[in-house]
C-alpha positions as a printed NumPy array, in Angstrom:
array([[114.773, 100.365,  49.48 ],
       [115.778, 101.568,  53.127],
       [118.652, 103.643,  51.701],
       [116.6  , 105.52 ,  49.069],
       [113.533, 106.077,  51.772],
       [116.464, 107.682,  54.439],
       [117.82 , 109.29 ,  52.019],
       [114.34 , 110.745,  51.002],
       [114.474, 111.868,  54.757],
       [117.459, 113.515,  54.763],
       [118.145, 110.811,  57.85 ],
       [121.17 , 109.561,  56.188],
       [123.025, 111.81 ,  58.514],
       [121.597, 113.712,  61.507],
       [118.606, 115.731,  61.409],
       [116.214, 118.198,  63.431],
       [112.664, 118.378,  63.859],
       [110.123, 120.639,  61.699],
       [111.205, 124.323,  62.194],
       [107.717, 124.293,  63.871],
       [108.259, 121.457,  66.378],
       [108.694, 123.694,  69.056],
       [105.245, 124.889,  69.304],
       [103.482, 121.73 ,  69.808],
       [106.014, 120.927,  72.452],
       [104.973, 123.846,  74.255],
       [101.982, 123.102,  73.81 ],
       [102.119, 119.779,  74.978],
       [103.713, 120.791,  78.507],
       [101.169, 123.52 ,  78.312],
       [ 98.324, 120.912,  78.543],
       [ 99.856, 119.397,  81.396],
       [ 99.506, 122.236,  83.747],
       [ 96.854, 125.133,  82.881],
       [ 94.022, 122.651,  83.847],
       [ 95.516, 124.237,  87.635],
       [ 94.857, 128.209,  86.478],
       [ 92.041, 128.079,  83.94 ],
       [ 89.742, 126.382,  86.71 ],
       [ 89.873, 129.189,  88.946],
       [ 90.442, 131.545,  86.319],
       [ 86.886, 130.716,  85.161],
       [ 85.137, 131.453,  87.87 ],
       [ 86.193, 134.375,  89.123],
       [ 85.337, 135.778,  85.365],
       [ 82.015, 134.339,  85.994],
       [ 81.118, 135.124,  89.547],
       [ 82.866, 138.382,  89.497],
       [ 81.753, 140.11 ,  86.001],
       [ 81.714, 143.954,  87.008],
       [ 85.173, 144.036,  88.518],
       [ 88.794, 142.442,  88.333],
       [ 89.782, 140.869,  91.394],
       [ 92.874, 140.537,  92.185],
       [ 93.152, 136.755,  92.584],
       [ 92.328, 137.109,  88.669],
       [ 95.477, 139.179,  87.989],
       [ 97.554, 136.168,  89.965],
       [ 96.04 , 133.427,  87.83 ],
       [ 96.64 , 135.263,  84.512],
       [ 99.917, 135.8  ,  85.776],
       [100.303, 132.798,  86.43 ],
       [ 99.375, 130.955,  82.917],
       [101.542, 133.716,  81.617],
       [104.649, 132.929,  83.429],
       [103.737, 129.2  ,  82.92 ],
       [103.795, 129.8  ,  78.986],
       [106.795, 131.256,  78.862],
       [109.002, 128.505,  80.978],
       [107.178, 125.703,  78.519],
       [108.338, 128.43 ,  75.437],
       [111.784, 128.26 ,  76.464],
       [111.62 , 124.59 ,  77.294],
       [110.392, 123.588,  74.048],
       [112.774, 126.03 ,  72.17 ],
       [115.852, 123.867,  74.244],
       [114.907, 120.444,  74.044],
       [113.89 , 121.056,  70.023],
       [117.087, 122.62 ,  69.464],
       [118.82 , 119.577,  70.834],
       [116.862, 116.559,  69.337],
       [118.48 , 114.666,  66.758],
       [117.222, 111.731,  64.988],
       [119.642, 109.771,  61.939],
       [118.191, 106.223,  60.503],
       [121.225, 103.738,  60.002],
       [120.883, 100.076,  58.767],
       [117.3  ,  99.604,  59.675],
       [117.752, 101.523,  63.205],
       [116.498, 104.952,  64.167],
       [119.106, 106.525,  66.466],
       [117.32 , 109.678,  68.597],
       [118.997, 111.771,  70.763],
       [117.94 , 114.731,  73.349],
       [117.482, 116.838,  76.441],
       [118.299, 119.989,  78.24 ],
       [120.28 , 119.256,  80.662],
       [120.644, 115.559,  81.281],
       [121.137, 114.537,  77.584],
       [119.233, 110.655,  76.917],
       [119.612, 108.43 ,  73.539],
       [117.523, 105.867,  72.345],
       [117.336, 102.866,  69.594],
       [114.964, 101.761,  68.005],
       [115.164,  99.098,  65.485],
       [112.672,  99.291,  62.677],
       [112.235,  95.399,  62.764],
       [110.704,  95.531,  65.557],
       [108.212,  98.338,  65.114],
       [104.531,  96.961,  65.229],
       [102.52 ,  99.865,  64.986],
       [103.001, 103.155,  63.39 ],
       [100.576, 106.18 ,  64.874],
       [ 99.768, 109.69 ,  62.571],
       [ 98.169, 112.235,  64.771],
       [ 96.869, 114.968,  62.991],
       [ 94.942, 117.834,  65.254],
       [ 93.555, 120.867,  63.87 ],
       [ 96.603, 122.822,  63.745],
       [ 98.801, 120.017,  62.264],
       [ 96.505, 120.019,  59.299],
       [ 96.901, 123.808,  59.129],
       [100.656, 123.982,  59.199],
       [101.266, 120.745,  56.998],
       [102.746, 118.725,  59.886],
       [101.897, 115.443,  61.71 ],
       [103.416, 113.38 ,  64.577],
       [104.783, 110.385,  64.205],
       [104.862, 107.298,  66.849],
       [106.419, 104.018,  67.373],
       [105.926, 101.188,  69.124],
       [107.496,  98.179,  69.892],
       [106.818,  95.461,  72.609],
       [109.656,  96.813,  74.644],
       [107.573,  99.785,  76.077],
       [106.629, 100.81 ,  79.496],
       [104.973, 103.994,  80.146],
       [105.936, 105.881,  76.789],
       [106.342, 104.529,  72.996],
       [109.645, 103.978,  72.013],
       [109.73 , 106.835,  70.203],
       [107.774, 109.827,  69.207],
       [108.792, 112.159,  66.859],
       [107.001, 115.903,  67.313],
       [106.485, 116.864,  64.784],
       [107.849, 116.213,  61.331],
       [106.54 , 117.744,  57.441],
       [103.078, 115.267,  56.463],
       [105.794, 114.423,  53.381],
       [108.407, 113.237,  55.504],
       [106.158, 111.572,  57.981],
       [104.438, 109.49 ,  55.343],
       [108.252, 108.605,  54.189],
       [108.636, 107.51 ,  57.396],
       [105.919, 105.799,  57.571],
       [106.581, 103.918,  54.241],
       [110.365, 103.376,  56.052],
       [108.968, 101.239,  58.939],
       [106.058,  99.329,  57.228],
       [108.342,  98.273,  53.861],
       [105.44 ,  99.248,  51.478],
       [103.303, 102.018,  50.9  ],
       [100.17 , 102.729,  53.628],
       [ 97.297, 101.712,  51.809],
       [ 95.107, 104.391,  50.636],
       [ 91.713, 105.24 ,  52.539],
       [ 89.115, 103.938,  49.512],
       [ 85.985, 102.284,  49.016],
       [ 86.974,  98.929,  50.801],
       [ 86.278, 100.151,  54.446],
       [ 85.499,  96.939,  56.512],
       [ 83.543,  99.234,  59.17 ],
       [ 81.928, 102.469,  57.676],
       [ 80.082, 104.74 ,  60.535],
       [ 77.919, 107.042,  59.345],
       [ 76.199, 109.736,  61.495],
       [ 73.403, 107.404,  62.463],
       [ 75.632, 105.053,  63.656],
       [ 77.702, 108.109,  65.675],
       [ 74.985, 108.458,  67.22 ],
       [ 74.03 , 105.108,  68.026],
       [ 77.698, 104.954,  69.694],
       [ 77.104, 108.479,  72.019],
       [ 73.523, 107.336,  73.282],
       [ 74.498, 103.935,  74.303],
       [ 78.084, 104.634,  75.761],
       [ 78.121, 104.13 ,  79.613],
       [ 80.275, 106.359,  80.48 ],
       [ 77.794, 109.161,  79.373],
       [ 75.863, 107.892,  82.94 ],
       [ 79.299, 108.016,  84.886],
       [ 79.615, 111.69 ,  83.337],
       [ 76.253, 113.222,  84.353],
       [ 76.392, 111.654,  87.663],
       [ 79.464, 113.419,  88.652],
       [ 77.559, 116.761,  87.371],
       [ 74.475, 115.592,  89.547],
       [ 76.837, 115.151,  92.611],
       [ 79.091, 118.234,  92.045],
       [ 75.683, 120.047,  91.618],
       [ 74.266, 119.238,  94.251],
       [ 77.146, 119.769,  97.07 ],
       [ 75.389, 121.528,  99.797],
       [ 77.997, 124.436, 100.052],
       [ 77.753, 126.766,  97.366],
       [ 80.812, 128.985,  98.088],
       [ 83.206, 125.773,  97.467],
       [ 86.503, 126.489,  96.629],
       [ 86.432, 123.654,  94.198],
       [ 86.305, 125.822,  91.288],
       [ 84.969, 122.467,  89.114],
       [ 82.026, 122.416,  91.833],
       [ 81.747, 126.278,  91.699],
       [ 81.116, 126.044,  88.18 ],
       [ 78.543, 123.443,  87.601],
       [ 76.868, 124.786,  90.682],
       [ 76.993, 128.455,  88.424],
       [ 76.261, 126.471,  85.531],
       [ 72.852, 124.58 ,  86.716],
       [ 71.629, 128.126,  88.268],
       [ 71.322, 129.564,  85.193],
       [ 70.055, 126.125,  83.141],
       [ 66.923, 126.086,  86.092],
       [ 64.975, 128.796,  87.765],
       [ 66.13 , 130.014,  91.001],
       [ 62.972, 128.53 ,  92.995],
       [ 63.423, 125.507,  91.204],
       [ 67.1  , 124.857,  92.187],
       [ 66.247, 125.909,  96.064],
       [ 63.084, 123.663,  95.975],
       [ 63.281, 119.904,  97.509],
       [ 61.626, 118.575,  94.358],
       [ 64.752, 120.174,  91.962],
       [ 66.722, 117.447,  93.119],
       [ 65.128, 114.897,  89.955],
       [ 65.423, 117.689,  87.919],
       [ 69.072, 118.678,  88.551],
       [ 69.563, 114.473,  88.004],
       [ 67.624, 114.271,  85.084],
       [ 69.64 , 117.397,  83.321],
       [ 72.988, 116.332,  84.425],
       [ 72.279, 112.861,  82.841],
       [ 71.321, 114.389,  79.096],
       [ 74.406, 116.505,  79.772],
       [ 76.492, 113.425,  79.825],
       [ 75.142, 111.938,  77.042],
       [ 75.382, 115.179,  74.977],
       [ 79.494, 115.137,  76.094],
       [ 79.509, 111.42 ,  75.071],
       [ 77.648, 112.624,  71.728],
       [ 80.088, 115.265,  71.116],
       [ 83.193, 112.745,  71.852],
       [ 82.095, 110.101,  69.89 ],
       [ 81.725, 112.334,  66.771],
       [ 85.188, 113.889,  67.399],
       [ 86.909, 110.74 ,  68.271],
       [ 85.317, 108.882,  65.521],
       [ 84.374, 110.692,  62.454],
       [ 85.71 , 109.997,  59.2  ],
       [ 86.185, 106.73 ,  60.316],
       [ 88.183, 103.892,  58.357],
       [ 88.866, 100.639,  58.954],
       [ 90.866,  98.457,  56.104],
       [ 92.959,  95.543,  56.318],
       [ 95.532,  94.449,  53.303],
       [ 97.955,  92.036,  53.423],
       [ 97.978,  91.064,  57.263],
       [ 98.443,  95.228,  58.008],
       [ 95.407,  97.051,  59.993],
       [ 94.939, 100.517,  59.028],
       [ 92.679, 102.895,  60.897],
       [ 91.716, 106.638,  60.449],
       [ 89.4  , 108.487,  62.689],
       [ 88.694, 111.748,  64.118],
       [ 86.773, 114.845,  63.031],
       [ 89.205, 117.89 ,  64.186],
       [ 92.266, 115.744,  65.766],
       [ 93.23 , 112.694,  62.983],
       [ 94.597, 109.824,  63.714],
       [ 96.044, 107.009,  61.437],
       [ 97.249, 103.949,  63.238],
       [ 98.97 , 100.465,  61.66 ],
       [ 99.414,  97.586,  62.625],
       [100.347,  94.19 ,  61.736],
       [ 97.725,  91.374,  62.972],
       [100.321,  89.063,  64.084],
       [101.113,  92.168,  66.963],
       [ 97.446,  90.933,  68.068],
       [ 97.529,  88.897,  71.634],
       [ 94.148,  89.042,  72.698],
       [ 90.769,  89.5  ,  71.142],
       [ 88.177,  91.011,  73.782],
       [ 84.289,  91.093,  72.909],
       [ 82.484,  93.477,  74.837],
       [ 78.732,  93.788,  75.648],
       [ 77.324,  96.714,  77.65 ],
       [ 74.096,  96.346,  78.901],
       [ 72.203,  98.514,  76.521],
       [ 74.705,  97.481,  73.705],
       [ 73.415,  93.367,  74.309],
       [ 70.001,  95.405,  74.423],
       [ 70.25 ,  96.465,  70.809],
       [ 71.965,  93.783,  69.85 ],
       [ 75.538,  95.158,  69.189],
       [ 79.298,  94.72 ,  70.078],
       [ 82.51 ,  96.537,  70.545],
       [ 86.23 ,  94.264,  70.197],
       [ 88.624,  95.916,  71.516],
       [ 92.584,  94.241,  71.605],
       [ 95.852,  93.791,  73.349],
       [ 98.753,  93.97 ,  71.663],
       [102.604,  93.298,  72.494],
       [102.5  ,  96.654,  74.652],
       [101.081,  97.374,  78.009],
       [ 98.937, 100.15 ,  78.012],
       [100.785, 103.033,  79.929],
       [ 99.827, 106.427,  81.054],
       [ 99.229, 108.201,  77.281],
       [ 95.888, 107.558,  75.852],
       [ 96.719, 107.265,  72.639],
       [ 98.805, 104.002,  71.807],
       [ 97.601, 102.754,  68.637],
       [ 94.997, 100.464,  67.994],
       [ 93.14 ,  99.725,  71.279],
       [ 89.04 , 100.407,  70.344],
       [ 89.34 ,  98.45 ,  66.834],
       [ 85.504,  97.843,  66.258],
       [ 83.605, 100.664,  68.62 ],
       [ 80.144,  99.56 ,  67.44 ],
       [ 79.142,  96.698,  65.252],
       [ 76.262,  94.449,  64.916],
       [ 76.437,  90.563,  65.629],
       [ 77.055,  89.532,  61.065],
       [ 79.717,  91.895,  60.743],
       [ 81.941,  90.761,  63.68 ],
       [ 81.402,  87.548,  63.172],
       [ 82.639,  88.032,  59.145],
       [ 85.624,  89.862,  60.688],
       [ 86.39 ,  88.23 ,  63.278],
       [ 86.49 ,  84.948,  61.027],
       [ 88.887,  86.69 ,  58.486],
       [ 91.34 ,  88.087,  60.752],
       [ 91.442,  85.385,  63.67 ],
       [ 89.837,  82.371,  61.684],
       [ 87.85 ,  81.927,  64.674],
       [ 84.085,  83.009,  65.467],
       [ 83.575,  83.386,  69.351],
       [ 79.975,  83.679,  69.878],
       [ 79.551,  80.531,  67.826],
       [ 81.833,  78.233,  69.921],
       [ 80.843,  75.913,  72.34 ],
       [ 81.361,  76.678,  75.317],
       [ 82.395,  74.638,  78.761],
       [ 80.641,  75.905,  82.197],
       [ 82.797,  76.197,  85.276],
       [ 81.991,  74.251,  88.86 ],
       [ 78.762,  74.114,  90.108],
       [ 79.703,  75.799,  93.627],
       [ 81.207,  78.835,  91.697],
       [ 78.086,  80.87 ,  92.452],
       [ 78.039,  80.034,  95.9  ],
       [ 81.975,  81.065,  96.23 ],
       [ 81.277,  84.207,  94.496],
       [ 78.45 ,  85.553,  96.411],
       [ 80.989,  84.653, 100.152],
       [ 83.567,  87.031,  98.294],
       [ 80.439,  89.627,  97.668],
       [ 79.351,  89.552, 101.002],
       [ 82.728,  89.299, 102.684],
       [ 83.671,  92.639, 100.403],
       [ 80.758,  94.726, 100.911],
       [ 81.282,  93.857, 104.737],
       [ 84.383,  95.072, 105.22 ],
       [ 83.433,  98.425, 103.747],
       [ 80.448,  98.616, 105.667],
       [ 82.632,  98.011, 108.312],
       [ 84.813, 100.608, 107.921],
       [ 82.345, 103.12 , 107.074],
       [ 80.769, 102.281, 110.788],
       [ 84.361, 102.946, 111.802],
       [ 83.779, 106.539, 110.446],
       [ 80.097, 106.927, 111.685],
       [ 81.363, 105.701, 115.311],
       [ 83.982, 108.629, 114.936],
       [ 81.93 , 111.386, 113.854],
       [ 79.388, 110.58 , 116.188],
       [ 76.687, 109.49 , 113.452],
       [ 74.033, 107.717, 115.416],
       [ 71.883, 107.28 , 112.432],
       [ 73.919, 105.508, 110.276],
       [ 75.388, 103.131, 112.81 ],
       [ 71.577, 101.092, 112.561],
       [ 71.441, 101.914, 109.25 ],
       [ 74.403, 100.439, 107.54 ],
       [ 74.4  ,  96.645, 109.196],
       [ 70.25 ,  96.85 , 107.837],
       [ 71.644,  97.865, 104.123],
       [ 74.25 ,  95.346, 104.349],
       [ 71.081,  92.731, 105.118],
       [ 68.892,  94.188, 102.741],
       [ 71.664,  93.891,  99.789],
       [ 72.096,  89.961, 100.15 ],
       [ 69.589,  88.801,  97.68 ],
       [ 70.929,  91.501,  95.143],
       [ 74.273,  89.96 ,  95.72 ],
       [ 73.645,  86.464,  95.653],
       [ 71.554,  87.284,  92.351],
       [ 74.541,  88.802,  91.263],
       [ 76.76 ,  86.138,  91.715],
       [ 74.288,  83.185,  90.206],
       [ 73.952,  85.129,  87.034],
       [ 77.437,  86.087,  86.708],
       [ 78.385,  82.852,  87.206],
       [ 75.714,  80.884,  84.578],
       [ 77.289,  83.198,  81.737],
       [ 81.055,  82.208,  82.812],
       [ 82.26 ,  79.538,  80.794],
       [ 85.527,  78.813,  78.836],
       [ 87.042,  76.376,  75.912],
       [ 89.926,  75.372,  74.25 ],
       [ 89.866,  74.117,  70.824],
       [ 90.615,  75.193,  67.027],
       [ 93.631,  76.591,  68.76 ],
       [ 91.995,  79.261,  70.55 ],
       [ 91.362,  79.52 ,  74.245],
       [ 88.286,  81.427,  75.378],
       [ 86.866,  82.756,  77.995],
       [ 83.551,  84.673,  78.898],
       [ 82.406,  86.247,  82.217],
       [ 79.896,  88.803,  82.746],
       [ 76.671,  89.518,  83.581],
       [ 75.726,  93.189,  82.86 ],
       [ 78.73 ,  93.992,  80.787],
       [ 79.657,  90.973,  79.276],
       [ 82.986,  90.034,  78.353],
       [ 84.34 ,  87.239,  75.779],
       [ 88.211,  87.086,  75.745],
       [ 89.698,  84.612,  73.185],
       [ 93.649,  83.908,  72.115],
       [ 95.334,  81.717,  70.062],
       [ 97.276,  79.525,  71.633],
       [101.294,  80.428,  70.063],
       [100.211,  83.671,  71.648],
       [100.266,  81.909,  75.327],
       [103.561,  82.902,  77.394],
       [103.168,  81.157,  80.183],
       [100.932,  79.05 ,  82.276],
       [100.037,  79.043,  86.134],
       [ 97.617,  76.633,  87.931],
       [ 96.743,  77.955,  91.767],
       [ 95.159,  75.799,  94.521],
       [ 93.343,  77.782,  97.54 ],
       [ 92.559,  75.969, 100.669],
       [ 89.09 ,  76.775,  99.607],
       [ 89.143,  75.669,  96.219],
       [ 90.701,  72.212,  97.242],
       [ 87.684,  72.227,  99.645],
       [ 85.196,  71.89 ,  96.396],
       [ 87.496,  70.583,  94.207],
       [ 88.539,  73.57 ,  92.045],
       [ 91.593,  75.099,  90.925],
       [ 92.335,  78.29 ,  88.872],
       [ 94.169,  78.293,  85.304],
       [ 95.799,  81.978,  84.002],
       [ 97.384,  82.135,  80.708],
       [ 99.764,  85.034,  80.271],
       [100.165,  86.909,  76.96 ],
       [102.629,  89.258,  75.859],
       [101.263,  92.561,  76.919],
       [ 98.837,  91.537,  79.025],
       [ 98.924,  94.413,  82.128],
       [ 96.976,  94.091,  85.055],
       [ 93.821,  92.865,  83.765],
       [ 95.004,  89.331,  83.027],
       [ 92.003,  88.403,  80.162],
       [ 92.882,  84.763,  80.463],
       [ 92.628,  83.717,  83.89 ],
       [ 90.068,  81.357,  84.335],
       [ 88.767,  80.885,  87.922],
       [ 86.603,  78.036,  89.512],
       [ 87.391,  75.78 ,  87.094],
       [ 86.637,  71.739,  88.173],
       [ 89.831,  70.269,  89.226],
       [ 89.791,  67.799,  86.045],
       [ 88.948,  70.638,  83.57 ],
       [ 91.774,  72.339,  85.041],
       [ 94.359,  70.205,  84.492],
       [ 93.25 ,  68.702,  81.303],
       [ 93.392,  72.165,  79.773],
       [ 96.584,  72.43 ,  81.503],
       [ 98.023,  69.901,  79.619],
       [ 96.516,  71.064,  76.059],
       [ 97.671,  74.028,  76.486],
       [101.503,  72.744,  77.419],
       [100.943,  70.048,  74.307],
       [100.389,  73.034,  72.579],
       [103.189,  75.161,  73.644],
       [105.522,  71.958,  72.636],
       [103.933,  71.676,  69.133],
       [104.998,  74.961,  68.492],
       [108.464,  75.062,  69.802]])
């Protein structure tokens, strides 16, 4: 079946890109760099509307010249990439002037990526992305762009069967409502409209930040002129770069997630989302390392979760590498029936162990000890500058922010808790944002126990489990754990690892 689908390629022998593959690789160097020019170029056109200065003529010089070296570029590196699929491996070759090869064999594929933006759906094109759990930085390989015919062959080509077909049986339908359900309560809308606040509010309106320049421009015309120069505008200018952070978050979540589609057919996960930009992702759900549950605070508020999941790759520098968000918003029934169909295991209705009793104290010494040091340094920076106010000030805040800490840390610490049974280890931490990490246990890698002087002090120790693809922000690592707990799940977890060797 391999040899008919290359052959349906025309990858039996060596092969080119789409005739139009050159454009999008402009356009993706493009991207890269006119975030430097269009910045400035902006507000000059703004702030200087009757005449054409002559920084403007640099800047569109500038993007013009900048075009025209990615144009070339593109036109090069296109002309020289050559892909040919032999006995189950994709061979890929390129470059300008230092020439680089790369295999990829189709065995080891795990997920398969479609993008689709606007203008790929108007020329009839698509890109086309592997991944394997070799991967740094950059998928294995990513092929820009090929015919939507040829890229759905090659899609058939990696995954042995046909893609299955976007129908009735979507496992997680979002509707509008639920769009905007997902825009109002994402906190990152907050994180957005405070940088507007701040940026808006700089005291120096002739910045040569051109991204303050233009949300100072921009909240100048939004509020009247006596309002802006008031004291009171402050709350206002807050209050208006908040909604504008939740109408960005609005606007993201319908274009990241429209159309969405979630199905799942013979141990393959298939997703399609996005309302200009498509993207169709599969994977198999043996690729799946680690399942994390995620609870915002105004998402426990209305009762909802988001999983999102590791896989064999560590998340690199691109955004988009496959399936990371699977479920972005769903309510407490639905992940608990998928969650039970795809892992055989239901997290929030497992038992859970506590860790030591002198965690809370531990974490609220780290707290202090942190915010400290910072404070610290800050009166480094006062002392420098000569800032007699704030060298009174900042010992008093450090003081004053004790009790919020130690809450902090007594909370966290009463939701922390862990088990290990059914096969699964789990974890949860959290206070605000809640987190409930869970693997199964042929997943585990490798095992480390760790011993502080401190934690032999109360009698703790500190138990990480490594997955494949696990990154920097180790899910698994279970801290303050009572010396015995530690070591007995030490050993389950080893009689485990034997059992399945």
């Amino acid at each position: 079946m391999r040899a008919d689908f290359a052959a349906a390629l025309h990858a039996t022998a060596e092969r080119r890109l789409h005739r139009y593959s050159w454009w999008f690789v402009a356009l993706g160097f493009f991207r890269r760099w006119i975030w430097l020019f269009v910045g400035p170029l902006l507000v000059n056109v703004f702030a200087n509307r009757e005449t054409v200065p002559f920084e403007l003529l640099i800047a569109a010089s500038l993007i013009t010249a900048l075009f025209i070296c990615c144009l070339v570029y593109s036109l090069l590196f296109c002309r020289s990439y050559r892909f040919v699929v032999r006995d189950g491996t994709l061979f890929i070759r390129y470059g300008v002037l230092l020439y680089q090869g790369r295999v990829v064999p189709l065995d080891k594929v795990h997920n398969v990526t479609l993008t689709r933006s606007l203008t790929h759906r108007l020329l009839g094109v698509a890109e086309v992305t592997l991944e394997t759990g070799g991967s740094g930085e950059t998928a294995e390989a990513r092929l820009r762009v090929l015919s939507l015919a040829d890229a759905r062959l090659f899609e058939e080509l990696v995954l042995r069967e046909t893609p299955p077909e976007a129908a009735d049986d979507n496992l997680l339908p979002l509707d509008n409502r639920a769009l905007l359900r997902y825009g109002l309560l994402n906190d990152f809308g907050v994180l957005v409209g405070g940088s507007f606040a701040l940026l808006a509010m700089l005291p120096d309106a002739n910045s040569p930040d051109w991204m303050t320049a233009l949300m100072q421009w921009l909240f100048k015309r939004l509020l009247p002129d006596d309002w802006y120069h008031s004291g009171a505008s402050w709350l206002l200018v807050l209050v208006l770069a908040l909604l504008l952070g939740k109408l960005t978050m609005l606007a993201g979540a319908f274009f990241r997630y429209s159309h969405f589609y979630l199905g799942e057919r013979d141990g393959l996960l298939t997703q399609r989302r996005g309302l200009f930009a498509r993207v169709e992702s599969h994977m198999p759900l043996a690729r799946i390392q680690v399942w994390r549950v995620q609870q915002s605070p105004l998402y426990r508020l209305c009762g909802l979760y988001a999983i999102a999941i590791d896989t064999v790759v560590v998340p690199g520098k691109q955004g988009e590498r496959g399936i990371r968000e699977l479920l972005p918003l769903a309510d407490a029934a639905t992940l608990s029936r998928l969650l039970a169909r795809w892992a055989g295991c239901d997290p929030l209705a497992v038992p859970l162990n506590p860790i030591h009793p002198q965690a809370a104290r531990r974490l609220f010494r780290r707290y202090a000890l942190w915010l400290a040091f910072w404070i610290t340094v800050a009166l480094c920076f006062a002392r420098l500058f000569a800032a007699q106010m704030w060298l009174m000030t900042l010992p008093l805040l450090w003081l004053a922010s004790l009790p919020s800490l130690h809450l902090a840390a007594t909370r966290r610490c009463r939701h922390a808790a862990w088990a290990f049974n059914n096969g699964f280890l789990h974890r949860r931490d959290g206070w605000l944002w809640r987190t409930h990490c869970f693997a199964a246990a042929d997943k585990v890698q490798a095992l480390q126990l760790t011993e502080s002087p401190f934690d032999r002090r109360y009698g703790m120790a500190n138990v990480t489990a490594d997955t494949m693809g696990t990154g920097l922000s180790m899910p698994l690592a279970l801290p303050w754990l009572a010396k015995e707990d530690a070591m007995r799940l030490l050993h389950e977890l080893t009689g485990a690892a034997k059992a399945r060797g």
